[in-house]
Structure formats: structure tokens, C-alpha cells
N, C-alpha and C positions, 0 to 999 in steps of 0.2 A: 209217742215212743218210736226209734227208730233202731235197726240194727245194722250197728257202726263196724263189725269184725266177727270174726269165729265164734269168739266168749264176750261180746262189748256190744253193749244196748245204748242209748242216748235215751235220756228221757227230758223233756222240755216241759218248766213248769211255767205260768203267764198268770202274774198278777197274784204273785206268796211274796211275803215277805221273808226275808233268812229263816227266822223261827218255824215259818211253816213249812221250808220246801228241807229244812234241817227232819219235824217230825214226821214228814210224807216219807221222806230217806229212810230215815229209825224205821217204821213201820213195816216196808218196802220190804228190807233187808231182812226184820223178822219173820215174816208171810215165807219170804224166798229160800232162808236158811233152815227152816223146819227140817226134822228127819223125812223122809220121801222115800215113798211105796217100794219096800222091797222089788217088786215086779218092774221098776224101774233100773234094777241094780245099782241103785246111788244110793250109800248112807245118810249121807250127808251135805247138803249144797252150800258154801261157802259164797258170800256175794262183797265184794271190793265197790264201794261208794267214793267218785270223787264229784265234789261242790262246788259250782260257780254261783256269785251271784252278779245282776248289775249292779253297778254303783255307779251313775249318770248317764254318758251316753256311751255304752264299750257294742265294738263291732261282734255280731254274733258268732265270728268265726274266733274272734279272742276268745269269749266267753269259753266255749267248747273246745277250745284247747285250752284252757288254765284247769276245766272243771278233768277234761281227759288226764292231763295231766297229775292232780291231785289223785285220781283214781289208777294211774302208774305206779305211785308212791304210794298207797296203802297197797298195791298186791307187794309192792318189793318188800314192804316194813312187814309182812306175814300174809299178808292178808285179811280178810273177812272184818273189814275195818272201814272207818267211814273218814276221809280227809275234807276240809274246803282252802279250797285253792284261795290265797291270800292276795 
């Protein structure tokens, strides 16, 4: 896991197949969005998911800007939503 920006995390999955780095995602985002401890002052956390995968041999700097990008596109489309970069 790295931190890419203010609010933008990277996480690198090695050796999932779509299915699986799709349910690591689903899960992810549920754990994250939970309501959260008053003493926090946050009701509510909100988490924007965008998806790469490879498919043959793609440079890693592509990868993580298709998957960034998918995750531009779910905060613009509302938010709290999970896109994969196509």
C-alpha cells in the first residue's frame, strides 16, 4: 500500500486474478465505509475504488494510471463507488 496524494492510497495486488483483487476491493471499501467513532468527528467515510488489471505484458506506470484514472471517474460519477479501468 502506498500513499499517492492528500485523500489517494495505491494498493498493489501480485498474483489475483480480476475476481479476486475485484472481492479484496468490495471488502476493502466495506471495512473503510463503516460509520466511525464519533470521537473521530467523521459520520461517515466514503471510499472511491478505481481497477486495473494486467492483461499480458502492460508497463506498471500504465497499469496505475488506467486503475487512477477509473478511480477519478467513480469520485466524479458520486462517489463511494468502485470503477475498472477497461
Amino acid at each position: 500500500i502506498a500513499y499517492v496524494a492528500a485523500d489517494t492510497f495505491a494498493l498493489i495486488l501480485v498474483n489475483v486474478d480480476r475476481h479476486t483483487a475485484f472481492d479484496i476491493s468490495r471488502r476493502l471499501r466495506a471495512t473503510l465505509s463503516e460509520t466511525m467513532p464519533p470521537e473521530l468527528g467523521l459520520n461517515v467515510l466514503s471510499i472511491s475504488v478505481g481497477l486495473s488489471h494486467e492483461s499480458g505484458l502492460i508497463d506498471p506506470a500504465e497499469m496505475f494510471a488506467d486503475a487512477h484514472g477509473a478511480m477519478f471517474d467513480a469520485r466524479q460519477e458520486g462517489g463511494a463507488r468502485m470503477l475498472i479501468a477497461c
